[in-house]
C-alpha positions in Angstrom: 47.1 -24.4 49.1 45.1 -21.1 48.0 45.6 -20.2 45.1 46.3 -15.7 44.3 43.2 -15.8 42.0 40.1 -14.3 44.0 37.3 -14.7 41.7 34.8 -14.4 44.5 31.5 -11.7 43.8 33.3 -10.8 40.5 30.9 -10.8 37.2 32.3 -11.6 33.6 30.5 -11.1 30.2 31.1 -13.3 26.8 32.6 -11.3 24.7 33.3 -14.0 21.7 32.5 -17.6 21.4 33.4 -19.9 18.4 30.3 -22.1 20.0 27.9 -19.5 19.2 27.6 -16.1 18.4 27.9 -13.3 21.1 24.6 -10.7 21.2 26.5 -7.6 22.4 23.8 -5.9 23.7 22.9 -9.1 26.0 26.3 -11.0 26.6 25.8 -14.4 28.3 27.0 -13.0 32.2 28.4 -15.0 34.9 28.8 -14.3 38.5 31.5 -16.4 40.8 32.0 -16.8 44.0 34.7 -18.5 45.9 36.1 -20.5 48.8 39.9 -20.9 48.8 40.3 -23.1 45.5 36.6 -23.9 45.2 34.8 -21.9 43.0 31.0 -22.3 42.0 28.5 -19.8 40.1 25.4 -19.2 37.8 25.4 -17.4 34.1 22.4 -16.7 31.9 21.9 -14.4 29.2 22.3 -14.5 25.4 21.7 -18.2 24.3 21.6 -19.7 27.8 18.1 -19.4 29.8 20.3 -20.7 33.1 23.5 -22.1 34.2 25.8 -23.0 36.4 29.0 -23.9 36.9 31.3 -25.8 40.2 35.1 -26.5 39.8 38.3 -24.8 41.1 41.4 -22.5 41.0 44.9 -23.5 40.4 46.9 -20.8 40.4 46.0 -18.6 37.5 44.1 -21.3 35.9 40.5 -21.9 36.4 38.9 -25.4 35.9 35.2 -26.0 35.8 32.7 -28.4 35.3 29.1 -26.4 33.9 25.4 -27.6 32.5 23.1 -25.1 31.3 20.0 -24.9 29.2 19.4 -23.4 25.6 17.0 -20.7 24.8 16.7 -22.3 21.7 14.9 -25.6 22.4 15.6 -25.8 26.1 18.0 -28.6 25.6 20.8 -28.8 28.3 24.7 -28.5 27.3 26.9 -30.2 29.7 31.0 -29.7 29.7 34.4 -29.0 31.2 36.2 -26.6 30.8 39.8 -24.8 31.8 40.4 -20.9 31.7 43.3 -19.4 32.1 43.2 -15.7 33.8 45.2 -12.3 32.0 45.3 -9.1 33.2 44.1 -6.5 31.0 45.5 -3.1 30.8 43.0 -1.3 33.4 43.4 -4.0 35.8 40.4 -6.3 34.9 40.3 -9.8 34.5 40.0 -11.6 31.2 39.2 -15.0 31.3 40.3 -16.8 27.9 38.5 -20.2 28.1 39.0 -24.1 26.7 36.1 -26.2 26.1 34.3 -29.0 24.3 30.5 -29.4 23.6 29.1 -33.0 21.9 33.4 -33.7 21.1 34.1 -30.3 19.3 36.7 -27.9 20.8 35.8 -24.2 21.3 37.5 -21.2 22.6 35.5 -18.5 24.3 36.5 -14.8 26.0 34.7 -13.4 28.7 35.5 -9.8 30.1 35.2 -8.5 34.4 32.1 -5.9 34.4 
């Protein structure tokens, strides 16, 4: 069953993170793309050198499963994680998003540029 989220060719930037803190002036990025329910993409930017991410949408929740590496040390950060999609005011996308990295929680919000 599709699902009414199209994520596919949009781009989101990090606008908070309680894993890290958020440069605004070069926000972690990612790009999606989508087939039906499947979604898959790449981010980089801010903390992260590269990443990428493969999982799918269920109705206006989005479920992934991601690795990237740090700028920091070049370790790599593997996860899951579940978003669920709002509708700003001007029509965009905000994607408020559930994870865990090494067993602590975290909460991050990215914004559609």
């Amino acid at each position: 069953m599709p699902s009414s989220l199209s994520l596919d060719g949009l781009r989101f930037a990090m606008v908070s993170s309680t894993a890290s803190e958020v440069d605004p002036q070069a926000p972690t990025t990612f790009h999606y793309h989508q087939d039906g329910r499947l979604i898959w993409g790449e981010y980089t930017g801010d903390t992260v050198t590269e990443g990428r991410f493969v999982g799918e949408v269920v109705e206006a929740e989005v479920r992934v499963s991601f690795a990237h590496a740090l700028v920091s040390d070049g370790s790599v950060v593997r996860g899951d994680a579940v978003s669920r999609a709002e509708h700003e005011d001007d029509g965009t996308l905000r994607l408020v998003e559930d994870f865990a990295v090494d067993g602590v929680d975290h909460v991050s919000v990215c914004r559609q540029v």
